[in-house]
C-alpha positions in Angstrom: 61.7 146.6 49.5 61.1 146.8 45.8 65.1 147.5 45.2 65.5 144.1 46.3 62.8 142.2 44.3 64.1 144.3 41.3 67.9 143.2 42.5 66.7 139.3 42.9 65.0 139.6 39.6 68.6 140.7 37.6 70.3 138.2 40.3 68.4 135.6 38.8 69.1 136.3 35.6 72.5 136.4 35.9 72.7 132.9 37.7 70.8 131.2 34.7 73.6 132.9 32.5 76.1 131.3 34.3 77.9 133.7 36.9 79.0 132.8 40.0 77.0 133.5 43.5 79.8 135.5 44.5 80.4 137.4 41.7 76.6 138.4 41.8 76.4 139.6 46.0 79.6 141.5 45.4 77.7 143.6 43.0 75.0 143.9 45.9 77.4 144.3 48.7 74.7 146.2 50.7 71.9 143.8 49.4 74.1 140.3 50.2 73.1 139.1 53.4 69.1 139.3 52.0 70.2 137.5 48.8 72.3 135.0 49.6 69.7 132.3 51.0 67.2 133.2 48.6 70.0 133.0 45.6 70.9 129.6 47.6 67.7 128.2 47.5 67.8 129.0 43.8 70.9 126.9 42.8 70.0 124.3 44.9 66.0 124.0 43.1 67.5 124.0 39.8 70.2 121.2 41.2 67.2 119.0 42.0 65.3 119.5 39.0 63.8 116.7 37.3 65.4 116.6 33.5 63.2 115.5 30.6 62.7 111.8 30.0 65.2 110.6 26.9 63.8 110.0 23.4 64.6 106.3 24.3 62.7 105.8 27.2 59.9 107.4 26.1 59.8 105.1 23.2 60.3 102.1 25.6 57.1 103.9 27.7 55.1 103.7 24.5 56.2 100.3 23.3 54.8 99.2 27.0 51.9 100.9 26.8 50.5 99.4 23.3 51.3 96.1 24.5 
């Protein structure tokens, strides 16, 4: 069980650097079918992430709040 936390942990990493899901299970062929809905679940958190608010609304926010 630790290979595959130590696997998901350089998974991880390589999906924040930008390479594909598939290029990353076929690196982990015996290791896929374990990582592939927890590498899912991954893409799809950082999908729905909220971004930070733009310099210009948080000026309007501030604006609104001293009035």
């Amino acid at each position: 069980m630790n290979k595959l936390y130590d696997v998901l942990e350089i998974c991880l990493q390589e999906l924040e650097n930008g390479v594909s899901l598939e290029s990353i299970l076929a690196r982990y062929p015996d290791l896929a079918n374990e990582l592939r809905p927890i590498l899912k679940a991954s893409i799809k958190a950082r999908s729905a992430a909220v971004s930070a608010p733009s310099p210009e609304a948080i000026r309007r926010g501030r604006a609104k709040l001293l009035q």
